[in-house]
N, CA, C and O atoms as CSV, one atom per row, in Angstrom:
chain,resi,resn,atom,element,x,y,z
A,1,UNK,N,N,0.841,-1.188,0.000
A,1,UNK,CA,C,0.000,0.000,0.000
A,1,UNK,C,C,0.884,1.249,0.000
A,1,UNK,O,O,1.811,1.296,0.808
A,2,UNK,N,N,0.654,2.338,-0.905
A,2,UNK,CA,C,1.284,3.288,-1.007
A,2,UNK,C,C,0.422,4.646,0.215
A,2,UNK,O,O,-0.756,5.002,0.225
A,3,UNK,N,N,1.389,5.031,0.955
A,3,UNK,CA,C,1.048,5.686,2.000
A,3,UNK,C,C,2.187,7.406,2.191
A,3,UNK,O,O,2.039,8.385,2.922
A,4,UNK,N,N,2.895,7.173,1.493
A,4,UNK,CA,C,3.956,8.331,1.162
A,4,UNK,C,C,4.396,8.560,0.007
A,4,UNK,O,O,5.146,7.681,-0.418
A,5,UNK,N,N,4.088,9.971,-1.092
A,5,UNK,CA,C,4.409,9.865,-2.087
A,5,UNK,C,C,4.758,11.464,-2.017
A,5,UNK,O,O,4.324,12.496,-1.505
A,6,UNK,N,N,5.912,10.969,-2.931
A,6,UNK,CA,C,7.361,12.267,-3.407
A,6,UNK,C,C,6.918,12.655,-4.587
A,6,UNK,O,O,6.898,11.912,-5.568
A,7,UNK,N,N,6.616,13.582,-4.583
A,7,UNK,CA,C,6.376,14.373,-5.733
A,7,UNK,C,C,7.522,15.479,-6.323
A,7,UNK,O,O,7.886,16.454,-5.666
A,8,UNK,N,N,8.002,15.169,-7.614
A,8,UNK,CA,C,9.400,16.188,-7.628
A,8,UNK,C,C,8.697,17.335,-8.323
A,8,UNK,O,O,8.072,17.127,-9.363
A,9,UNK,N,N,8.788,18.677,-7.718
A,9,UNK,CA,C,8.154,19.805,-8.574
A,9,UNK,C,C,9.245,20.605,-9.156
A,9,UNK,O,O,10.426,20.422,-8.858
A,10,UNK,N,N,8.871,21.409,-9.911
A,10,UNK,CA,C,9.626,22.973,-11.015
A,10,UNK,C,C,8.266,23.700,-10.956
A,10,UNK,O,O,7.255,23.305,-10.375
A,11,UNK,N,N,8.384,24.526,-11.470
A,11,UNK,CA,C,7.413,25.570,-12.368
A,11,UNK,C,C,6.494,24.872,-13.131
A,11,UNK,O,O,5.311,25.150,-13.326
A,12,UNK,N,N,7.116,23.980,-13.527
A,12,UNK,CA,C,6.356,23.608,-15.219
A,12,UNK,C,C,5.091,23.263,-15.154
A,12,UNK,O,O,4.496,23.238,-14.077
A,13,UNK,N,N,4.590,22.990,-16.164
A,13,UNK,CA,C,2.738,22.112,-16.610
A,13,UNK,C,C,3.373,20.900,-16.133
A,13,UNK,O,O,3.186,20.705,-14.932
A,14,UNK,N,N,4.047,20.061,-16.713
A,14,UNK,CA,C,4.722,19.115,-16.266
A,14,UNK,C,C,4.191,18.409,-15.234
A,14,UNK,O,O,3.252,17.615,-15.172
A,15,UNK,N,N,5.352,19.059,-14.025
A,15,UNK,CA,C,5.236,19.080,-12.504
A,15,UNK,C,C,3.960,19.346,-11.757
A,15,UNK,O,O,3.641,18.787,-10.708
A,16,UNK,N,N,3.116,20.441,-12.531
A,16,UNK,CA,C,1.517,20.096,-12.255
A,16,UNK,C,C,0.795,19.163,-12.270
A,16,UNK,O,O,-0.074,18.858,-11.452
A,17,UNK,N,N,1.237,18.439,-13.588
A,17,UNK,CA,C,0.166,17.363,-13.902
A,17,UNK,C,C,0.777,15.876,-13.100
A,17,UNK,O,O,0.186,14.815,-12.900
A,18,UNK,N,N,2.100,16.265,-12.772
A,18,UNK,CA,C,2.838,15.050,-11.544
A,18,UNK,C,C,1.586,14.619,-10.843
A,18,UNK,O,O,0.982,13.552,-10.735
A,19,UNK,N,N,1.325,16.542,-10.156
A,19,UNK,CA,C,0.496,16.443,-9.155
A,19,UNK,C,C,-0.329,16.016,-8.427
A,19,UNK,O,O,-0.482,15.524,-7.310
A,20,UNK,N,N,-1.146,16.483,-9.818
A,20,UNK,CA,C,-2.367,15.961,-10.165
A,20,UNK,C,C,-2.334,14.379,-9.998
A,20,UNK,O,O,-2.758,13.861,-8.965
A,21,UNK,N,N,-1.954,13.826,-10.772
A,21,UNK,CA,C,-1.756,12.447,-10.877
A,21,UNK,C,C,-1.694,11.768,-9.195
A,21,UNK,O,O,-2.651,11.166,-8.709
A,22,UNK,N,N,-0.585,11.971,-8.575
A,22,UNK,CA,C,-0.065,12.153,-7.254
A,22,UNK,C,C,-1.647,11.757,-6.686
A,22,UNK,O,O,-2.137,10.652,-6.455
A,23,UNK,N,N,-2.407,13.555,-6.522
A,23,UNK,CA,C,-3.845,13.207,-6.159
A,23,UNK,C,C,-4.464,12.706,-6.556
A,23,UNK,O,O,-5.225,12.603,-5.594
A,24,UNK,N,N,-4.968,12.117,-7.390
A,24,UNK,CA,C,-5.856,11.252,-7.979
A,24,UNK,C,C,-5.221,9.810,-7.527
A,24,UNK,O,O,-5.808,9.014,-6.796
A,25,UNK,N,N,-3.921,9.613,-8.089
A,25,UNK,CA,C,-3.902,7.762,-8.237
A,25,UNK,C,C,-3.780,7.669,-6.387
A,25,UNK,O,O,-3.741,6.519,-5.948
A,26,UNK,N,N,-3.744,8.406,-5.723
A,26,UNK,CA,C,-3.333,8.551,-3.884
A,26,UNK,C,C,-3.945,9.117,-3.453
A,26,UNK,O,O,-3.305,9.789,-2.644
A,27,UNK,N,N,-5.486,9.490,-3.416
A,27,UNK,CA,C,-5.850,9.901,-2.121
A,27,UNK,C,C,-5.631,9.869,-1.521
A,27,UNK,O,O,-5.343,10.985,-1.090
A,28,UNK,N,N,-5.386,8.667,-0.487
A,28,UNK,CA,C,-5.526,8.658,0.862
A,28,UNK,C,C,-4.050,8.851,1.722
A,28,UNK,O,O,-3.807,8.908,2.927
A,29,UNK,N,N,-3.186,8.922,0.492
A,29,UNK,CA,C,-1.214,9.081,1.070
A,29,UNK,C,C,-1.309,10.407,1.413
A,29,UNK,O,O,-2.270,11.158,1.248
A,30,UNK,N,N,-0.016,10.685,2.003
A,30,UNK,CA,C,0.489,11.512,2.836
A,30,UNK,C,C,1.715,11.824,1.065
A,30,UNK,O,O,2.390,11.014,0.430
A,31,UNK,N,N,1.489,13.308,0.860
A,31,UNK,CA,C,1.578,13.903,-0.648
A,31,UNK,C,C,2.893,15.095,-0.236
A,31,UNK,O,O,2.544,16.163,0.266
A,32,UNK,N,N,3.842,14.921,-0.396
A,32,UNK,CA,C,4.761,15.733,-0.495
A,32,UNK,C,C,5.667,16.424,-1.690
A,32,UNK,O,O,6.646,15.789,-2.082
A,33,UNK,N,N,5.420,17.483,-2.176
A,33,UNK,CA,C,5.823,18.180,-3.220
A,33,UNK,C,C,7.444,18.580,-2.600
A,33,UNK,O,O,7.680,18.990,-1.464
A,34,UNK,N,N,8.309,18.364,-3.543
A,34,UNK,CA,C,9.760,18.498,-3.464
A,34,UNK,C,C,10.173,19.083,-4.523
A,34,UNK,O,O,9.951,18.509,-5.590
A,35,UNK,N,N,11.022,20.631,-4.536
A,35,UNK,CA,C,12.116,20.997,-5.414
A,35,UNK,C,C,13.183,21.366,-5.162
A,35,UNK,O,O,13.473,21.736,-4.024
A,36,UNK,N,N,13.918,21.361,-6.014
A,36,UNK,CA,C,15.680,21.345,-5.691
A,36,UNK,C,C,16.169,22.310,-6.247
A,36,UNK,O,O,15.861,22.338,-7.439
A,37,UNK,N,N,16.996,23.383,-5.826
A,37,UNK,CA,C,17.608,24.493,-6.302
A,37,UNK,C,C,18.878,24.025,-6.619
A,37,UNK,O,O,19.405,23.100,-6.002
A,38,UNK,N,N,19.407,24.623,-7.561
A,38,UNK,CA,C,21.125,24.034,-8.047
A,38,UNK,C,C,21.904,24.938,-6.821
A,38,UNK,O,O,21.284,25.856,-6.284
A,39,UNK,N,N,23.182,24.643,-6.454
A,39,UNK,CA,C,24.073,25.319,-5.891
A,39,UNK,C,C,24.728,25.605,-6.925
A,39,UNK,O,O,24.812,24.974,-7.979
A,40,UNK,N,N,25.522,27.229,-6.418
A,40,UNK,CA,C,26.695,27.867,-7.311
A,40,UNK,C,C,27.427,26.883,-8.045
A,40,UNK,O,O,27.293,25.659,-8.058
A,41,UNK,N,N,27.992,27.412,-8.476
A,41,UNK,CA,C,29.097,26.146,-9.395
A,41,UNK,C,C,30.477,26.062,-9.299
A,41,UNK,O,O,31.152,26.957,-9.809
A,42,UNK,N,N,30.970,25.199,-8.768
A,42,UNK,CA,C,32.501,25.227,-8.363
A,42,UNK,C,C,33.727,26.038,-9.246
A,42,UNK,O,O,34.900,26.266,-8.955
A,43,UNK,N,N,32.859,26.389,-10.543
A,43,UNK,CA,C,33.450,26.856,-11.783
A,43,UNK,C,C,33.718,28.538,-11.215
A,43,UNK,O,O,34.519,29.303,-11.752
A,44,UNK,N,N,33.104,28.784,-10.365
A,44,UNK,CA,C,33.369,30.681,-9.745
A,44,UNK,C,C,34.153,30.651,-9.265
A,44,UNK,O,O,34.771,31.715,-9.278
A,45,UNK,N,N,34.848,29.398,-8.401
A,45,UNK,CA,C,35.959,29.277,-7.553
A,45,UNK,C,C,34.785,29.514,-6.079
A,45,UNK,O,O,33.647,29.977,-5.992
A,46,UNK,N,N,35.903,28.844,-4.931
A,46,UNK,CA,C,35.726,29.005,-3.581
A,46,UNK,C,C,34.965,30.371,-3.143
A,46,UNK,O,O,33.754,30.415,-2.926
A,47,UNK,N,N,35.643,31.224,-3.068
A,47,UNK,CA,C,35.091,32.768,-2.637
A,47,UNK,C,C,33.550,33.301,-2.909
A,47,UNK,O,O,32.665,33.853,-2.254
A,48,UNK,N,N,33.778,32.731,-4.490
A,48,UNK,CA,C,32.441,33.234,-5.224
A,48,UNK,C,C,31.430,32.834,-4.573
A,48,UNK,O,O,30.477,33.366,-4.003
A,49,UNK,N,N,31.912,31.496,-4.809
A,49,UNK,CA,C,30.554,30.223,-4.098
A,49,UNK,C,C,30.090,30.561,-2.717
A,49,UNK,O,O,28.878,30.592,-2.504
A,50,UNK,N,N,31.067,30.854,-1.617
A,50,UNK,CA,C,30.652,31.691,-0.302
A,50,UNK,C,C,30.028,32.777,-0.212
A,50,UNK,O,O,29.125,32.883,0.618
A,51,UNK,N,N,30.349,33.752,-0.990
A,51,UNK,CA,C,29.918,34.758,-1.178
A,51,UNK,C,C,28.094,34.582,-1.702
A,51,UNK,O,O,27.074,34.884,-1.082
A,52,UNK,N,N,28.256,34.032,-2.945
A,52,UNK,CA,C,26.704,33.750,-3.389
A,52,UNK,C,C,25.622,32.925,-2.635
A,52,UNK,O,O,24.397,33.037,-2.694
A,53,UNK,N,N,26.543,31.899,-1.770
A,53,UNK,CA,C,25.799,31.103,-0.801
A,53,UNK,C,C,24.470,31.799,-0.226
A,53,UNK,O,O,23.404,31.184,-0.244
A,54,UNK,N,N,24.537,32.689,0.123
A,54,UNK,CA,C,23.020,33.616,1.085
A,54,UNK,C,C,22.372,33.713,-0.217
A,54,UNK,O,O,21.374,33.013,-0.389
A,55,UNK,N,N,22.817,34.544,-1.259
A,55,UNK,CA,C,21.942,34.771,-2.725
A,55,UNK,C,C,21.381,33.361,-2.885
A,55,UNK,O,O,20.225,33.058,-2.588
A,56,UNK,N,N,22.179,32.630,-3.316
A,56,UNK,CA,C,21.480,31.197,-3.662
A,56,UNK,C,C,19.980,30.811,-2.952
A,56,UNK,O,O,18.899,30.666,-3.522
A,57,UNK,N,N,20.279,30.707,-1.615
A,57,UNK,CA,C,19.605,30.185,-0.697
A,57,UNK,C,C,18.411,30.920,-0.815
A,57,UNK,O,O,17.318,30.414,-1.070
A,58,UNK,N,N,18.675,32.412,-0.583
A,58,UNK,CA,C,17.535,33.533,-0.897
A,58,UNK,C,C,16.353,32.981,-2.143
A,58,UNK,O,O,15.141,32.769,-2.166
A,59,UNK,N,N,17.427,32.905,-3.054
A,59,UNK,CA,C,16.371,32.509,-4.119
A,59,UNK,C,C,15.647,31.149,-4.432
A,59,UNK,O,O,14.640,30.927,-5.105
A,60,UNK,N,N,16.580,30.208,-3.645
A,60,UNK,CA,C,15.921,29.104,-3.471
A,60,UNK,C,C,14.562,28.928,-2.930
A,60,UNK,O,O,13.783,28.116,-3.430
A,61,UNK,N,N,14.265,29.655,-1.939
A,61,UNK,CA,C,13.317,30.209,-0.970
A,61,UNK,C,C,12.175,30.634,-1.590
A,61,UNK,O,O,11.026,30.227,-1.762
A,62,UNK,N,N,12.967,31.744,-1.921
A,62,UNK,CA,C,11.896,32.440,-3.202
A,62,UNK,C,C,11.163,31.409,-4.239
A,62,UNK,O,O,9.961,31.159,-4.154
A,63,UNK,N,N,12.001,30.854,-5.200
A,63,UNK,CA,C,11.635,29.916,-6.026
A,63,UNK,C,C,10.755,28.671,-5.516
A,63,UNK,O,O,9.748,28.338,-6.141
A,64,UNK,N,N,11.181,27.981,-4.330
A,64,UNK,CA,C,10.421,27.573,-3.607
A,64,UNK,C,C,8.894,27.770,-3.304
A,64,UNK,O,O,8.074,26.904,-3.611
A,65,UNK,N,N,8.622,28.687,-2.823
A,65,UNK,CA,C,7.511,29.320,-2.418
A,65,UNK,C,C,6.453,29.668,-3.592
A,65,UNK,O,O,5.236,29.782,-3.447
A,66,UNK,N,N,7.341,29.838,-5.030
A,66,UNK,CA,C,6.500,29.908,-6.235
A,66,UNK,C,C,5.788,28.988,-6.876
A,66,UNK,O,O,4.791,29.172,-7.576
A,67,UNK,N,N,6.425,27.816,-6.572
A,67,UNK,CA,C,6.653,26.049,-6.480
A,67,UNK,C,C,5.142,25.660,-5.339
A,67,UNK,O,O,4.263,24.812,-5.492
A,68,UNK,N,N,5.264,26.273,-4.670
A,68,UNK,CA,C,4.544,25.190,-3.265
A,68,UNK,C,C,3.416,25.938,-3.699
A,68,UNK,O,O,2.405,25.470,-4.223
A,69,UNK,N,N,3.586,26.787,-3.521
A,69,UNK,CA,C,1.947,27.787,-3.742
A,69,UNK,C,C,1.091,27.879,-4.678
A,69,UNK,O,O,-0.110,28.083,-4.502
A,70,UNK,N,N,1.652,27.733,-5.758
A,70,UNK,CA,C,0.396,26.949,-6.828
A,70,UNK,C,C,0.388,25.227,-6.287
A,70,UNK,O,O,-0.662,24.584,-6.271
A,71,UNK,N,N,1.349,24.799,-5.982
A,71,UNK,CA,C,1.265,23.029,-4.979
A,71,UNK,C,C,-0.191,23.015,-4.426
A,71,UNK,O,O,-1.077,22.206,-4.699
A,72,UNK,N,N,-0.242,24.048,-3.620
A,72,UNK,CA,C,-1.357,23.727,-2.681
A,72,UNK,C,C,-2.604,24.382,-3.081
A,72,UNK,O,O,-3.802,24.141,-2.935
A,73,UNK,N,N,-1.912,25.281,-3.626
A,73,UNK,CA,C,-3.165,25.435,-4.761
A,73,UNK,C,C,-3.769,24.418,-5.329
A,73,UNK,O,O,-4.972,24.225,-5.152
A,74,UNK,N,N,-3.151,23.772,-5.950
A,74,UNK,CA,C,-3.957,22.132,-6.864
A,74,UNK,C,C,-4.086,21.443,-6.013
A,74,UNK,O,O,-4.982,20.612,-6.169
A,75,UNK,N,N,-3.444,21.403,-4.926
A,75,UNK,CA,C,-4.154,20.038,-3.289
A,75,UNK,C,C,-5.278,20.647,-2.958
A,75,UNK,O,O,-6.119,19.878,-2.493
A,76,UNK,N,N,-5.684,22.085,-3.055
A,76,UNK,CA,C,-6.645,22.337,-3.010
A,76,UNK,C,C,-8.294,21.870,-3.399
A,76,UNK,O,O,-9.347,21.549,-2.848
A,77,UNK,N,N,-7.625,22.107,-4.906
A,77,UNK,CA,C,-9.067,21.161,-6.035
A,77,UNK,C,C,-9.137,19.979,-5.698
A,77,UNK,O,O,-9.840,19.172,-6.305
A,78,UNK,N,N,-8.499,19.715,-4.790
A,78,UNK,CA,C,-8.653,17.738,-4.369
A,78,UNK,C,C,-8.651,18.013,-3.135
A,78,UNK,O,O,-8.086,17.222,-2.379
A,79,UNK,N,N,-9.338,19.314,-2.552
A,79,UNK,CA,C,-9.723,18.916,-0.832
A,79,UNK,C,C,-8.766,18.827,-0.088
A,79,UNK,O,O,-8.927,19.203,1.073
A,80,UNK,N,N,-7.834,18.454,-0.385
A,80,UNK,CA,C,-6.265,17.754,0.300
A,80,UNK,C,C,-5.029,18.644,0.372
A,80,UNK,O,O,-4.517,19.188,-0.606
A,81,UNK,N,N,-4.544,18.750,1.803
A,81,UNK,CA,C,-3.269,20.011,2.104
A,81,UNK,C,C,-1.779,18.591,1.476
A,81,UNK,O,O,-1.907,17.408,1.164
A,82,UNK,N,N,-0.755,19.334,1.528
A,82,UNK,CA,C,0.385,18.498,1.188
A,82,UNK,C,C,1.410,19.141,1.835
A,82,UNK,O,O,1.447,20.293,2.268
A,83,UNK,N,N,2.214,18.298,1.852
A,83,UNK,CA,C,3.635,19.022,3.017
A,83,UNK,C,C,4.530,19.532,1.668
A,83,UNK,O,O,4.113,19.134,0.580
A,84,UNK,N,N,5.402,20.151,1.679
A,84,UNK,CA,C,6.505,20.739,0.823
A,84,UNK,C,C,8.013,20.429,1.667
A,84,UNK,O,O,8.201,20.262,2.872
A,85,UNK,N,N,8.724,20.428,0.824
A,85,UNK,CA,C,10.174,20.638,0.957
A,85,UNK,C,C,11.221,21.081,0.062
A,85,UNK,O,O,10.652,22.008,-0.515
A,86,UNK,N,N,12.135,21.027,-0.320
A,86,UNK,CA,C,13.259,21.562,-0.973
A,86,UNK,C,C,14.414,22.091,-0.213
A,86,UNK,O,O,14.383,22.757,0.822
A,87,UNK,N,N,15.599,21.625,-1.001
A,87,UNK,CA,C,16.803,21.470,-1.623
A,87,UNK,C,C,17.942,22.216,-2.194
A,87,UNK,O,O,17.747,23.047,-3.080
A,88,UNK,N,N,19.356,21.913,-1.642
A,88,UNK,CA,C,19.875,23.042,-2.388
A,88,UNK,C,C,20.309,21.591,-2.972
A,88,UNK,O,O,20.177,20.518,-2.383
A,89,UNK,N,N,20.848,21.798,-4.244
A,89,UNK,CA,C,21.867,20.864,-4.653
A,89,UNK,C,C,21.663,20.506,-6.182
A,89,UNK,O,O,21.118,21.193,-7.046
A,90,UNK,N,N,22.306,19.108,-6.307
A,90,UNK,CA,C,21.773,18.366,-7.821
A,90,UNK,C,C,20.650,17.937,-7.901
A,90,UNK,O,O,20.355,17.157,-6.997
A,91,UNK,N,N,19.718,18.182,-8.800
A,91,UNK,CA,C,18.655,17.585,-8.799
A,91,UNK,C,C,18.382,16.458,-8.732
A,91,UNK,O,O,17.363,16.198,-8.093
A,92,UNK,N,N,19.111,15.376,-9.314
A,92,UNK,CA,C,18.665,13.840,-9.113
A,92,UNK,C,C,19.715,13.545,-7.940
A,92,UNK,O,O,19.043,13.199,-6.969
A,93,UNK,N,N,21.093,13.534,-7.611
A,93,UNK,CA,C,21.130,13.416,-6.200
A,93,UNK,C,C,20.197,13.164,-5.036
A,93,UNK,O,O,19.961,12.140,-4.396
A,94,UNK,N,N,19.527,14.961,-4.912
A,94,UNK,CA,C,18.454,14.790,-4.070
A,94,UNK,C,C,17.119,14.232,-4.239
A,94,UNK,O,O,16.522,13.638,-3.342
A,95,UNK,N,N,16.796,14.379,-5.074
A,95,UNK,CA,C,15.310,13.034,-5.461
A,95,UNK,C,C,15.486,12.011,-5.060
A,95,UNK,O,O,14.644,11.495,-4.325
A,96,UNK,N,N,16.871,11.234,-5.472
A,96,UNK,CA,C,17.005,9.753,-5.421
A,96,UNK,C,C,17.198,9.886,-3.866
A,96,UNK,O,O,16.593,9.046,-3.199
A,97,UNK,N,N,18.137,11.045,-3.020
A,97,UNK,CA,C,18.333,10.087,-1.503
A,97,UNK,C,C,17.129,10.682,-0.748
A,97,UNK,O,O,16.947,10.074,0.307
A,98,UNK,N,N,16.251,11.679,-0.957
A,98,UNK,CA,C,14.675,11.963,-0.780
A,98,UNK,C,C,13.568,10.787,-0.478
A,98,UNK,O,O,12.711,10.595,0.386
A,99,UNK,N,N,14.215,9.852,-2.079
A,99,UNK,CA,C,12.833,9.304,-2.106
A,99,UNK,C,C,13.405,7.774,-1.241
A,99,UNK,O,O,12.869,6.726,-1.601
A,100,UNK,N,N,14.246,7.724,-0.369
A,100,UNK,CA,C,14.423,6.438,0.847
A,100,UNK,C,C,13.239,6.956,1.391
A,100,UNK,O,O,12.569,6.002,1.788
A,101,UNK,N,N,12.787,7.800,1.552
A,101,UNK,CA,C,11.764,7.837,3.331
A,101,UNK,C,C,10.033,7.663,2.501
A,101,UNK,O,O,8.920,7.601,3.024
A,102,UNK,N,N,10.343,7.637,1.422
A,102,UNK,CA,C,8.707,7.250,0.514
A,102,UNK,C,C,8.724,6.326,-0.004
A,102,UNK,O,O,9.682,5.557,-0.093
A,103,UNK,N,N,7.551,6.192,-0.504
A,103,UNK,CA,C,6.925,4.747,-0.938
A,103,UNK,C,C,6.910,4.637,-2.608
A,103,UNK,O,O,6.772,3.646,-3.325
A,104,UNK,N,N,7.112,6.099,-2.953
A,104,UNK,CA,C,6.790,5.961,-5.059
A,104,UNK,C,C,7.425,7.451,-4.610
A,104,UNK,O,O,7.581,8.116,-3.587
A,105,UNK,N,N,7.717,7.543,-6.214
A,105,UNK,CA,C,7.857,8.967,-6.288
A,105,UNK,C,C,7.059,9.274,-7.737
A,105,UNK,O,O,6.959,8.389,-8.587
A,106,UNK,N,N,6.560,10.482,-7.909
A,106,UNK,CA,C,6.125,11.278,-9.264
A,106,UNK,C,C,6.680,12.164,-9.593
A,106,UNK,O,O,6.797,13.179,-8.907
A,107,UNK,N,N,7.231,11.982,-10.887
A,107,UNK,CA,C,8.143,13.324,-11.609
A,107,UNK,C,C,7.587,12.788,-12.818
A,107,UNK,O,O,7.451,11.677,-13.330
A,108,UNK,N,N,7.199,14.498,-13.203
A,108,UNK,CA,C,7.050,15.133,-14.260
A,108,UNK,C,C,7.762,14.750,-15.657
A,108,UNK,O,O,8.952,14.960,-15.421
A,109,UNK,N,N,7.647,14.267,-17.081
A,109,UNK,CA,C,8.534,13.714,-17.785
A,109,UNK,C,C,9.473,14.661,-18.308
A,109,UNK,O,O,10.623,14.264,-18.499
A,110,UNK,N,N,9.148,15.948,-18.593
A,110,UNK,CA,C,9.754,17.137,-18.819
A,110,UNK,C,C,9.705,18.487,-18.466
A,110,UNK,O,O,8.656,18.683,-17.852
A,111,UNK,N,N,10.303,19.407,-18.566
A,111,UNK,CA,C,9.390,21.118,-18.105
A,111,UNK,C,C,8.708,21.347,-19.075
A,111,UNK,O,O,8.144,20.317,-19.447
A,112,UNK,N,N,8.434,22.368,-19.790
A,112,UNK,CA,C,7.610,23.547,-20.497
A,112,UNK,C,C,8.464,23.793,-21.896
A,112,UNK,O,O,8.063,23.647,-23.050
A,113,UNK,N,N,9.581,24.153,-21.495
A,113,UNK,CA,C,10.230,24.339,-23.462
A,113,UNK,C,C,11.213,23.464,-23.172
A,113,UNK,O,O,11.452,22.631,-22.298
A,114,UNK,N,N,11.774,23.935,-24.266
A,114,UNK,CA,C,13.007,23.104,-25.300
A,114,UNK,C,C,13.845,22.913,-23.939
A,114,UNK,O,O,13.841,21.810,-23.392
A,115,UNK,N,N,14.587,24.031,-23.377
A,115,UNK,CA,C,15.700,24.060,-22.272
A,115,UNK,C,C,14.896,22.959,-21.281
A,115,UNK,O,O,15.256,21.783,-21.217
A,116,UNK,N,N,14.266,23.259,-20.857
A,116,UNK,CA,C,13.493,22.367,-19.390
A,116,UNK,C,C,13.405,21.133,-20.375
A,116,UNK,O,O,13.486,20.191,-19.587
A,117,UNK,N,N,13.308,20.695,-21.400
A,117,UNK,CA,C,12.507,19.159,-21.814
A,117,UNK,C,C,14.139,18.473,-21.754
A,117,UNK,O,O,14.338,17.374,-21.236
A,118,UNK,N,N,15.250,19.309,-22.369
A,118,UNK,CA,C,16.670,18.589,-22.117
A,118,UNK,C,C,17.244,18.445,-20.478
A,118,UNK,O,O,18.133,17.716,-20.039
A,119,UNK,N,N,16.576,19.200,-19.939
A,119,UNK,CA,C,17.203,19.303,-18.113
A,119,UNK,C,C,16.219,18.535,-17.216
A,119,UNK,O,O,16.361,18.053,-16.092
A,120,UNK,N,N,15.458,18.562,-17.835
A,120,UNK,CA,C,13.995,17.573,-16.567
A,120,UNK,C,C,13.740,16.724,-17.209
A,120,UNK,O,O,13.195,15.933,-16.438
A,121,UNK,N,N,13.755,16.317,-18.128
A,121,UNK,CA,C,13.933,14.710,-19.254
A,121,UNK,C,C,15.092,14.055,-18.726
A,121,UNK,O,O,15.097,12.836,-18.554
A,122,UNK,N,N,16.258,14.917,-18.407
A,122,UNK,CA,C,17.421,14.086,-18.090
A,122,UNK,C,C,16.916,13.484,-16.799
A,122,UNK,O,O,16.961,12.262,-16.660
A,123,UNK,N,N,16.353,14.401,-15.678
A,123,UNK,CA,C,15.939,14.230,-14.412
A,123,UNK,C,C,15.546,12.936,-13.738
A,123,UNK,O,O,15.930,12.172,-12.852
A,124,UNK,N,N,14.027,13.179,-15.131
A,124,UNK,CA,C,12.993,12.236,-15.221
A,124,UNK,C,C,13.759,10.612,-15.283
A,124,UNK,O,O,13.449,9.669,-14.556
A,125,UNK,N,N,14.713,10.607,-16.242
A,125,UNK,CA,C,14.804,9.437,-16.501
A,125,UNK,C,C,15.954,8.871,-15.693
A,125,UNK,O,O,16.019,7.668,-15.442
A,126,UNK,N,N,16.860,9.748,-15.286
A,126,UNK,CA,C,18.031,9.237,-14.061
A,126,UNK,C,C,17.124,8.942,-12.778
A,126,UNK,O,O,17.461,7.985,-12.081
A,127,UNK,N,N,16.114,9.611,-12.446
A,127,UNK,CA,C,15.496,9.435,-11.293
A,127,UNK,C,C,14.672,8.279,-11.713
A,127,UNK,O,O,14.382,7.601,-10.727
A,128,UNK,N,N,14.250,7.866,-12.681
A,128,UNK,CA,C,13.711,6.509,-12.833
A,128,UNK,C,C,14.218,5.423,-12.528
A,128,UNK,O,O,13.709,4.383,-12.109
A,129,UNK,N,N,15.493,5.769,-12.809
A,129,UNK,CA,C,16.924,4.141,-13.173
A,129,UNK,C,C,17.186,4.194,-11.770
A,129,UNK,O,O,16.971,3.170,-11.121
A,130,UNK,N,N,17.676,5.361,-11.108
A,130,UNK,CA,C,18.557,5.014,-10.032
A,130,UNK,C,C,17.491,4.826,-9.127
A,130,UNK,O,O,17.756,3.722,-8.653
A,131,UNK,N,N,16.110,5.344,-8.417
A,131,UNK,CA,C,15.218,5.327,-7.421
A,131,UNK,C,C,15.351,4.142,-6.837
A,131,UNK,O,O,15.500,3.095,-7.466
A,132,UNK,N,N,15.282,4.278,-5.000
A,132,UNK,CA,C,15.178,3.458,-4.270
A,132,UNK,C,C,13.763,2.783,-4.055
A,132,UNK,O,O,13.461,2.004,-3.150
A,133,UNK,N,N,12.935,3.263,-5.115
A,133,UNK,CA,C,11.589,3.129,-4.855
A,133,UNK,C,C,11.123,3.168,-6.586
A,133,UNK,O,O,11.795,3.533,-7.551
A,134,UNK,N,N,9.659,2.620,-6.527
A,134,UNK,CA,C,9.342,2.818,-7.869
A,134,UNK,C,C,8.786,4.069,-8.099
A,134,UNK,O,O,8.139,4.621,-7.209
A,135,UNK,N,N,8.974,4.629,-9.281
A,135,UNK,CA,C,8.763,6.056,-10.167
A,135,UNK,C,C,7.849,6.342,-11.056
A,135,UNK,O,O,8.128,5.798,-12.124
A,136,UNK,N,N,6.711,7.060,-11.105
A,136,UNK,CA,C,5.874,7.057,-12.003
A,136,UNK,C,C,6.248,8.417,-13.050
A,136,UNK,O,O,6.157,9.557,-12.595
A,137,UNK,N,N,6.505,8.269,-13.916
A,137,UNK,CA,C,7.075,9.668,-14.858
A,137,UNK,C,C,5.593,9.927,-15.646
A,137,UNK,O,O,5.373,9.196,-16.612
A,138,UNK,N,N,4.800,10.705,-15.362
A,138,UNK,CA,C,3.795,11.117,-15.874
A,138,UNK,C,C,3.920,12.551,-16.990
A,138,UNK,O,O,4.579,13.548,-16.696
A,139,UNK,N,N,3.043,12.371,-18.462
A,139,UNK,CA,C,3.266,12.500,-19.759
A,139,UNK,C,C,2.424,13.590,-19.920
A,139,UNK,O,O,2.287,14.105,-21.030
């Protein structure tokens, strides 16, 4: 019985229709929406990366909050609140060691354009192969 489900969010239609899915095929689970912010890039060097660390985080936050809030917005149309979380880091890194404490996870098969369908396609499908759990990539 599925009783905890990881939902990986972005912005996208995508990651909406995860959601969706999420609520519908799970009522009765415990629904957690998850996104992951990239960290700086070792490519600025040390300093940079310290320095941007608060920026990062800031916007992670930010971005976050843009993420959850249409989230619960759509848990809404299904009656149903959902917990949130997020991430600084690699995106499939954190999905894959995320989804130990759940039962399935749902990610989105791609974002919205061209850029997001090559970066969340990659996502989609590393987080398929490697998951400690089974993955529903919804289309």
């Amino acid at each position: 019985m599925i009783s905890r489900v990881l939902v990986a969010m972005d912005d996208s239609e995508m990651a909406e229709q995860a959601l969706r899915y999420a609520l519908e095929a799970f009522p009765d689970a415990s629904v957690t929406a998850f996104t992951v912010v990239g960290e700086p890039s070792p490519m600025f060097g040390q300093a940079t990366s310290i320095a941007l660390a608060d920026d990062v985080e800031e916007a992670a936050e930010e971005h976050a909050a843009t993420v959850f809030e249409r989230a619960r917005e759509l848990a809404a149309d299904y009656d149903t609140e959902i917990d949130t979380d997020v991430q600084l880091g690699n995106p499939i890194r954190a999905i894959i060691n995320r989804a130990e404490d759940f039962d399935t996870v749902v990610i989105g098969s791609h974002g919205g354009n061209l850029s997001d369908t090559l970066v969340i396609g990659n996502v989609a499908e590393k987080v398929f192969r490697r998951s400690p759990v089974p993955v529903t990539v919804v289309r």
